[in-house]
C-alpha positions in Angstrom: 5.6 73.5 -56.0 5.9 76.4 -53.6 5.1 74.6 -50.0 3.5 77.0 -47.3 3.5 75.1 -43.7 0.9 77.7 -43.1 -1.4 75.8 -45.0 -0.4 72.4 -42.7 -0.8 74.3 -40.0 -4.6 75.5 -40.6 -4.9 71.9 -41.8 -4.1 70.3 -38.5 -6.3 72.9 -37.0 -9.3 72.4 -39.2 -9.5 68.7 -38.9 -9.0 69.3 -34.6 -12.2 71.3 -34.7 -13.9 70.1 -37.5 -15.6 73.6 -37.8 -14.0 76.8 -39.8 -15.1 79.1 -37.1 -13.3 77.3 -34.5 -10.1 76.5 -36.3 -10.2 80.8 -37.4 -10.6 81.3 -33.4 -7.9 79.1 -32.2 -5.5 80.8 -35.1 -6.7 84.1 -34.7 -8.0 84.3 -37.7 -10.9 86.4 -39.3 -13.9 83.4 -40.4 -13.5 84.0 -44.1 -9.8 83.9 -44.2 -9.7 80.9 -43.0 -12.5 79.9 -45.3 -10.3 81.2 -48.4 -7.1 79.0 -46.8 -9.5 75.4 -46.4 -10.0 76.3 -50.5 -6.4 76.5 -50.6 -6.2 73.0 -49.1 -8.4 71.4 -50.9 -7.4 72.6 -54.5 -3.5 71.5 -53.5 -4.9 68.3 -51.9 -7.8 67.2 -54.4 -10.0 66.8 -51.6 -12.7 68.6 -49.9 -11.3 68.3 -46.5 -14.3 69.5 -44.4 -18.2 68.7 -45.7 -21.0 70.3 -44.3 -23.9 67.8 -42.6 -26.9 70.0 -41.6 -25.3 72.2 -39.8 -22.0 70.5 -38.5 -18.6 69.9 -40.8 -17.3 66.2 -40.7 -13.9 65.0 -42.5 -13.8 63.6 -45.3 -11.9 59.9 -45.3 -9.0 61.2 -47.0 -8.9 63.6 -44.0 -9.6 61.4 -41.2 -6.6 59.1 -42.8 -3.7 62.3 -42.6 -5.3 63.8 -39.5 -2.6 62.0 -37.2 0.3 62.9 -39.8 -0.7 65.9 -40.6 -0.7 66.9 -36.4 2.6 64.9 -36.0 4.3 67.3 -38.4 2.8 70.2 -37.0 4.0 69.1 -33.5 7.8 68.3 -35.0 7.8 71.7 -36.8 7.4 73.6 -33.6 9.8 71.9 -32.2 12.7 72.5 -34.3 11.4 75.9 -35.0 10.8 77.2 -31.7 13.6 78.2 -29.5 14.9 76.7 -26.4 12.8 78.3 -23.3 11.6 78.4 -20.0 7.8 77.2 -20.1 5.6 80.3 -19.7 2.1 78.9 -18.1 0.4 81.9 -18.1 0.7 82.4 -22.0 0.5 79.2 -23.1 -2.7 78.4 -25.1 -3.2 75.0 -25.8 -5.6 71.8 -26.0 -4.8 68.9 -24.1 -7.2 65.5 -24.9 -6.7 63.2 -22.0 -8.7 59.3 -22.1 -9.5 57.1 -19.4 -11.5 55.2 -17.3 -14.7 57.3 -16.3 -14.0 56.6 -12.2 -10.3 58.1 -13.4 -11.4 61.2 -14.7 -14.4 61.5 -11.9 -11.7 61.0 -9.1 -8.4 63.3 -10.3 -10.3 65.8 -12.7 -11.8 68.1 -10.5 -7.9 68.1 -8.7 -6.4 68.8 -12.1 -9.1 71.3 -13.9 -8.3 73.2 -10.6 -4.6 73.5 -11.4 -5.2 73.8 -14.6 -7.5 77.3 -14.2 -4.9 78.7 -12.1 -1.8 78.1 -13.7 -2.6 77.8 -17.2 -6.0 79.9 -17.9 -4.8 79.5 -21.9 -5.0 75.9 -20.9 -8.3 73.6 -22.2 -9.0 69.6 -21.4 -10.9 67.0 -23.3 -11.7 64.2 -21.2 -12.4 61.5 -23.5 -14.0 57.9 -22.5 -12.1 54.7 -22.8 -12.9 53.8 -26.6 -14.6 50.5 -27.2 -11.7 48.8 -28.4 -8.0 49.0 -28.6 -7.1 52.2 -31.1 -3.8 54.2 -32.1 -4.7 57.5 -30.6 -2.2 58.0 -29.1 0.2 57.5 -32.1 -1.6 59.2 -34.7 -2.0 62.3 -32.2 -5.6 62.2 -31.5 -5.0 61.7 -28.2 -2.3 63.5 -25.9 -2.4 61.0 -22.7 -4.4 58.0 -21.8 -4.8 56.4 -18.0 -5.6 53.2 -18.2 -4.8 49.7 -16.7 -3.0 48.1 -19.5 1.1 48.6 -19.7 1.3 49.7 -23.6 3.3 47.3 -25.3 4.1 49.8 -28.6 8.2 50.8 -28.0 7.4 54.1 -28.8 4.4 55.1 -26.6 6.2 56.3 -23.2 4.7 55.3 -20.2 4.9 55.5 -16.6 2.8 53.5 -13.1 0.7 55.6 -11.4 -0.2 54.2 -8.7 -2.7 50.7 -8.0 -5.9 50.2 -6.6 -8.1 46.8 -5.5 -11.4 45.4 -6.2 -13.9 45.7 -4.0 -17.7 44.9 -3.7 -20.2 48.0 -3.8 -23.8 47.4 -2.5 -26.3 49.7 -1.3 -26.5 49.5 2.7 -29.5 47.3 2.8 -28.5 44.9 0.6 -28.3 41.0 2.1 -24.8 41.4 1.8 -23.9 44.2 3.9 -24.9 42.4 6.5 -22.4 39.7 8.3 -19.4 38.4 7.2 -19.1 38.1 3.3 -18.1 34.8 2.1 -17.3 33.7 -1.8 -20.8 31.8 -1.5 -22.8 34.3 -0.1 -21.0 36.6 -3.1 -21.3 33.9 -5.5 -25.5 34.1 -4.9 -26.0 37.7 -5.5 -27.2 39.3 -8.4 -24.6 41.0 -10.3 -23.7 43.4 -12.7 -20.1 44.2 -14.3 -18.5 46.9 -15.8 -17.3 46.3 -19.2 -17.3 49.0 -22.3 -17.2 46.3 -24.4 -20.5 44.2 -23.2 -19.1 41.5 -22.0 -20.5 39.3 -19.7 -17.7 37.6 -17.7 -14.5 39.3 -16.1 -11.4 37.7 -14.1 -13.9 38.1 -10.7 -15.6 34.7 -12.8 -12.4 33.1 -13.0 -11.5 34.0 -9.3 -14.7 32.1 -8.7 -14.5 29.4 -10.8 -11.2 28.2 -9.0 -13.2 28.0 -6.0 -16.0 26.2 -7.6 -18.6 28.7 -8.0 -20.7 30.9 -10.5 -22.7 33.9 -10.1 -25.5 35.1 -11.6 -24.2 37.9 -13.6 -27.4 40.5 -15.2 -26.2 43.2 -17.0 -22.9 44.8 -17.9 -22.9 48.8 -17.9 -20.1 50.4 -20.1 -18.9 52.7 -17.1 -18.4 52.1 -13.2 -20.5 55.6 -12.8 -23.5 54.1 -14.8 -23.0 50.5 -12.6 -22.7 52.0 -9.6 -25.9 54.5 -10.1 -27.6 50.7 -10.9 -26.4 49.4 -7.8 -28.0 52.2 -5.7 -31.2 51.3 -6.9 -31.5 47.5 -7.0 -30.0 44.3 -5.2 -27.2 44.1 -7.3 -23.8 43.6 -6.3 -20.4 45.4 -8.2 -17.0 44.8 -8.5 -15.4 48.1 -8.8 -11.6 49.8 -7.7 -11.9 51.2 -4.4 -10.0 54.1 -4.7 -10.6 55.5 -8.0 -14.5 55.1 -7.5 -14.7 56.6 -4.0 -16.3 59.7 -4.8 -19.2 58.4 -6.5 -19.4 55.3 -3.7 -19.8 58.8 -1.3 -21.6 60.2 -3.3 -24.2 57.5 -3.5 -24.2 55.9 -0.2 -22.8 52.6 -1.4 -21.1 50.2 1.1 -17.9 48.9 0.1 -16.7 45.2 1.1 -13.6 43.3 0.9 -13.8 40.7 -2.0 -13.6 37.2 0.0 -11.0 35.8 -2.4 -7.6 37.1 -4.1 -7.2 38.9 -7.1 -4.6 41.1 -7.8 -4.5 44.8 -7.7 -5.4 47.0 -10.6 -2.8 48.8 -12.0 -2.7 52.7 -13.9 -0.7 53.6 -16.2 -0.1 56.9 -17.6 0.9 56.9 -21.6 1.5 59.0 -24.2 3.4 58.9 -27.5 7.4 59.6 -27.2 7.2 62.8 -29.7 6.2 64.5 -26.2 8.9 63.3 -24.2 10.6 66.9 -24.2 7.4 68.7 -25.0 7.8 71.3 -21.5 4.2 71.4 -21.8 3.0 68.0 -22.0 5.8 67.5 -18.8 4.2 69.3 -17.2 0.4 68.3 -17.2 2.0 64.6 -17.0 3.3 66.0 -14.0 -0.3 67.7 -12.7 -2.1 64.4 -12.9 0.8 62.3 -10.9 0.6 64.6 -8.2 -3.3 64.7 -8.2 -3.3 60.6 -8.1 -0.5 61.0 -4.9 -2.7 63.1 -3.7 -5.8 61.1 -4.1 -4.2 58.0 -2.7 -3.6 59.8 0.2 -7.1 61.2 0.8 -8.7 57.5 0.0 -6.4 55.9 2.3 -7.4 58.0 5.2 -9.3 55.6 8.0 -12.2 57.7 7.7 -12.6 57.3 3.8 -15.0 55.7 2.3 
């Protein structure tokens, strides 16, 4: 059988953005040629690929199951077809999907979408939430990077430290709280509420407190610091949240920050991605953009008059 990496190639694009128009765009190709090539696709591959619901396109399983392979081989094709060269920012047109924590993305996007517009106008972002649960985006190329606070323990995800950040309680000015010196029992008899995209009611601040011989009255959990913190403003609740990487929304809102009154370590960020881009000039160098935007940040937050 004759095999046209063409075909892969619209494949990988197809199930990216799940739409014909958009996967024509990005290829530069006329709406019913690429229409003719997903027909293509699915008479070689048995399947249908793409199915229309209402008036959106969603894989089929078979699709959703190569979608990481199919980009993989797509990604490794380039690279041994493509010369050797200088990276060309200004002509490079690509799609980057980053994930991470939502005070992450709040507190080094804005710094990194900036770079990105000027250097790279060919350049798009997807910042994705944390997923609910542990996945292998990042292996099966649904994901390009992900920042989070775990050191990946899979040999062949690449990863390198960021920087580190510290817990810290958020209140709104005129809570009881803010007032006087905080100590683990006046802490331990506020209301509070956690961050947790899972649900979960209990985090290490419990265990902290339960060496010292208290509980707290935990509420509610919210699935993102931003949605907690918003919470905080408008209630009596206390939250647990890093100090750095939250800063803008603390500003933002008004929230007092306070010093935890008992140890815990400090929160560590991690950037990852999967080692098929260790050479990829491109990847480099958005890896690159968002060390220097966290350097950066640290910098600003660590200013005395920061909040």
């Amino acid at each position: 059988m004759h095999l046209d990496l063409n075909l892969l190639t619209a494949l990988d694009a197809l199930l990216e953005e799940n739409s014909v128009a958009g996967a024509a765009e990005r290829l530069n190709l006329s709406a019913p040629a690429m229409s003719r090539t997903l027909g293509r696709i699915r008479r070689i591959t048995g399947d249908q690929i793409l199915v229309r619901t209402g008036r959106t396109m969603v894989p089929t399983p078979h699709a959703l199951a190569i979608r990481g392979e199919v980009h993989d081989l797509v990604q490794r094709a380039r690279g041994v077809l493509e010369p050797e060269r200088e990276l060309d920012l200004g002509t490079l047109n690509r799609v980057f999907s980053i994930r991470g924590h939502d005070a992450v993305s709040t507190a080094i996007g804005p710094s990194v979408l900036a770079v990105v517009r000027e250097q790279a106008p060919g350049v798009a972002i997807r910042l994705l939430a944390e997923a609910s649960g542990d996945t292998n985006d990042l292996r099966h190329g649904r994901v390009d990077l992900e920042i989070g606070s775990t050191e990946p323990d899979l040999p062949e995800i690449s990863h390198v430290p960021i920087g580190r950040d510290r817990l810290v309680a958020a209140c709104r000015p005129d809570h009881p709280c803010a007032g006087g010196d905080m100590t683990a029992e006046r802490f331990a008899q506020a209301d509070h509420i956690i961050v947790s995209r899972r649900g979960r009611l209990r985090d290490p601040v419990d265990e902290a407190l339960r060496g010292l011989g208290l509980r707290r009255r935990v509420i509610a959990s919210a699935p993102t610091s931003t949605g907690a913190l918003y919470l905080v403003a408008r209630s009596e609740l206390l939250v647990a949240v890093p100090e750095h990487v939250c800063g803008p929304t603390l500003q933002v809102l008004g929230l007092r920050t306070l010093p935890l009154p008992f140890d815990l370590p400090p929160v560590p960020l991690f950037l990852a991605w999967h080692q098929r881009y260790d050479n990829d000039r491109a990847h480099a160098w958005l890896r690159d953009r968002i060390r220097d935007a966290f350097a950066f940040f640290e910098q600003v937050t660590a200013r005395p008059d920061a909040v």
